[in-house]
C-alpha positions as CSV (number, residue, x, y, z in Angstrom):
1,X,115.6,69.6,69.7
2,X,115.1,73.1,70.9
3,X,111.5,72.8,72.1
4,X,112.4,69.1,73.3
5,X,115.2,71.3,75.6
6,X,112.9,74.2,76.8
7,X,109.8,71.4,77.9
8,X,112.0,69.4,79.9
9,X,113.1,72.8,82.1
10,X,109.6,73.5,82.5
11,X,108.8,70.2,83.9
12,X,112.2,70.5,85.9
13,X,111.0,74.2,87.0
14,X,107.2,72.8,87.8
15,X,109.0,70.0,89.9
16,X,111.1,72.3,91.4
17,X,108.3,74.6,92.8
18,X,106.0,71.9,93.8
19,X,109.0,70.9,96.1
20,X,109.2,74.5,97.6
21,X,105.3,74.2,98.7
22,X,106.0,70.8,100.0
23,X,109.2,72.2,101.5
24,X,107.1,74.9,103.1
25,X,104.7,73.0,104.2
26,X,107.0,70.6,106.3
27,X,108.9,73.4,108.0
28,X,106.3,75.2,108.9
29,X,104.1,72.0,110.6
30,X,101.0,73.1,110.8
31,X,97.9,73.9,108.5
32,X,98.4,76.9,106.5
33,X,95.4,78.8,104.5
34,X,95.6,79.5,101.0
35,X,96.6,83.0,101.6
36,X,99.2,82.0,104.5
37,X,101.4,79.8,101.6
38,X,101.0,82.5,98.8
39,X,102.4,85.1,101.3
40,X,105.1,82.9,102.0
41,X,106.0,82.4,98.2
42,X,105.9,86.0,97.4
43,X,109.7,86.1,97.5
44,X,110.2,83.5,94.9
45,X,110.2,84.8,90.9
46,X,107.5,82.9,89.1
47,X,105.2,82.1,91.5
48,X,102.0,84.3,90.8
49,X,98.3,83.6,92.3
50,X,97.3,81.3,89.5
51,X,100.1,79.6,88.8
52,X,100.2,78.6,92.5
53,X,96.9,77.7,92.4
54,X,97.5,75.3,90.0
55,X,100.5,73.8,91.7
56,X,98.5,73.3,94.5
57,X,95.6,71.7,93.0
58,X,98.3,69.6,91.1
59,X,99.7,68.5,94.9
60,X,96.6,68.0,96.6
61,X,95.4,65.7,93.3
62,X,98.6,63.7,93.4
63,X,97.6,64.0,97.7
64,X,101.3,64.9,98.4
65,X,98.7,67.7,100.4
66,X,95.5,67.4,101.8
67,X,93.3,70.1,102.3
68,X,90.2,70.6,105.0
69,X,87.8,73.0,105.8
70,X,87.8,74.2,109.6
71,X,85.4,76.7,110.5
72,X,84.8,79.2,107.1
73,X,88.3,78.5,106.1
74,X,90.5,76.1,104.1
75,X,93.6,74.5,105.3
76,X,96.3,72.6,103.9
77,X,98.4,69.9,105.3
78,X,101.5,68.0,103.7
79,X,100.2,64.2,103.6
80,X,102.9,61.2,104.9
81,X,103.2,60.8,100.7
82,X,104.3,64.4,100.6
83,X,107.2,64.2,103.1
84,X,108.1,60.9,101.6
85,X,108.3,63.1,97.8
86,X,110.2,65.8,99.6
87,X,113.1,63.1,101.3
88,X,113.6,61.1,98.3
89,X,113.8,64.6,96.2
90,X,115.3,66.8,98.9
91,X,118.8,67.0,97.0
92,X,117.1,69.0,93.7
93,X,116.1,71.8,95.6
94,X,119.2,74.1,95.6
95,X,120.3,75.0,98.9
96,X,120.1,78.4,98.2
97,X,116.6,78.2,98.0
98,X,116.3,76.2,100.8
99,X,118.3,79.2,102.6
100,X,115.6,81.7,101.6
101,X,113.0,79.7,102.5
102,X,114.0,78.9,105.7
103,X,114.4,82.9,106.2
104,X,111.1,83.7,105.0
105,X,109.7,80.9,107.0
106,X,111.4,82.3,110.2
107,X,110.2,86.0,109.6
108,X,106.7,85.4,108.4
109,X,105.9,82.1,110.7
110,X,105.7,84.1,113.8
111,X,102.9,85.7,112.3
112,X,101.2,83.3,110.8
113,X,101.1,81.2,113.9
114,X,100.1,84.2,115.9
115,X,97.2,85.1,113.7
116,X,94.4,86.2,115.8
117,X,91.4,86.7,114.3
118,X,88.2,88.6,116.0
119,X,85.2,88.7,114.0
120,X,81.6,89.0,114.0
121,X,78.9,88.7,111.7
122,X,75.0,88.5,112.0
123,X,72.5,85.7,110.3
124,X,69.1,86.6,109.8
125,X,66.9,84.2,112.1
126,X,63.3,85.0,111.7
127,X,61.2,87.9,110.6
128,X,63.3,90.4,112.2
129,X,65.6,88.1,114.3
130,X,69.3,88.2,114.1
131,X,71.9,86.1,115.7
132,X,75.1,87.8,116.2
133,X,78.0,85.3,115.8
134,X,81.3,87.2,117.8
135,X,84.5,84.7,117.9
136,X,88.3,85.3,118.6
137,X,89.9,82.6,116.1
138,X,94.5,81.9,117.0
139,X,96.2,79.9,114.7
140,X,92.9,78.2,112.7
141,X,91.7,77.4,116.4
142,X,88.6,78.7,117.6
143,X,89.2,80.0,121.2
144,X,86.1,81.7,122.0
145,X,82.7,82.2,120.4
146,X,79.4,84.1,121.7
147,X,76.0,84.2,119.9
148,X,73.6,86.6,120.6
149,X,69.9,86.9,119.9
150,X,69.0,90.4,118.5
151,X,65.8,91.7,117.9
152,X,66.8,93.8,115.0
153,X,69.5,94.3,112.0
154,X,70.4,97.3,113.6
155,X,71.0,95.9,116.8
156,X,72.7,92.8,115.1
157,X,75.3,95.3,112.9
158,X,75.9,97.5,115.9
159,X,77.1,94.2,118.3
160,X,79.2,92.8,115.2
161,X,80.8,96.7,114.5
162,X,81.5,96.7,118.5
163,X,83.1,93.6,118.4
164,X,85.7,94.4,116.7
């Protein structure tokens, strides 16, 4: 009876924090990297990396989430059968929780949707070719990329190291 008790508040728990990603992910609208929703969650007891992981393996198999690759990076995106999940089951997520999402979502949205990232890096062409790949990236969005033909690694590092 006991263990019959404690697998049933798992599932309920597992449920429970499935609907906080999906949560998450509505109210926020807009892809979020990996990273982006675990920095979100690290507020919540009993989410760790791998356990969220799996949760969101679980939600992108069950495609309550899909998830893309844009540039070098992989977003996720709640799915139309995600927000459908999260308004049939919005009443089990206590409202406390929902309070302390929404706060965390407030604080940590602005810079998450702010996100600006510069970077450079060099591929080797041929023989002792480089191209120098330098692009300013907001919000998953790539606003401006340059490549540039060096004719040496050194010159290649010293374009990518300046570039930032």
């Amino acid at each position: 009876m006991k263990e019959t008790q404690s697998l049933f508040e798992n599932k309920e728990k597992l449920a429970e924090n499935k609907l906080i990603i999906l949560y998450i992910m509505q109210n926020v609208n807009c892809p979020l990297s990996n990273t982006q929703i675990l920095k979100l969650l690290y507020d919540f007891e009993g989410f760790n990396y791998y356990y969220f992981q799996h949760l969101l393996s679980d939600l992108v198999e069950q495609k309550y989430i899909i998830n893309y690759q844009q540039e070098e990076e992989w977003l996720y995106e709640i799915t139309p059968e995600g927000l459908n999940v999260l308004e049939l089951t919005h009443n089990i997520l206590p409202g406390i929780i929902k309070y302390k999402l929404d706060i965390v979502i407030k604080n940590v949205l602005k810079n998450v949707k702010n996100e600006v990232a510069v970077t450079a890096e060099y591929i080797p062409e041929n023989g002792d070719a480089y191209i120098t790949k330098c692009k300013i990236i907001e919000s998953h969005k790539k606003l401006f990329e340059l490549n540039i033909y060096c004719t040496s690694q050194e010159q290649a590092k010293q374009i990518a190291e300046n570039w930032q």
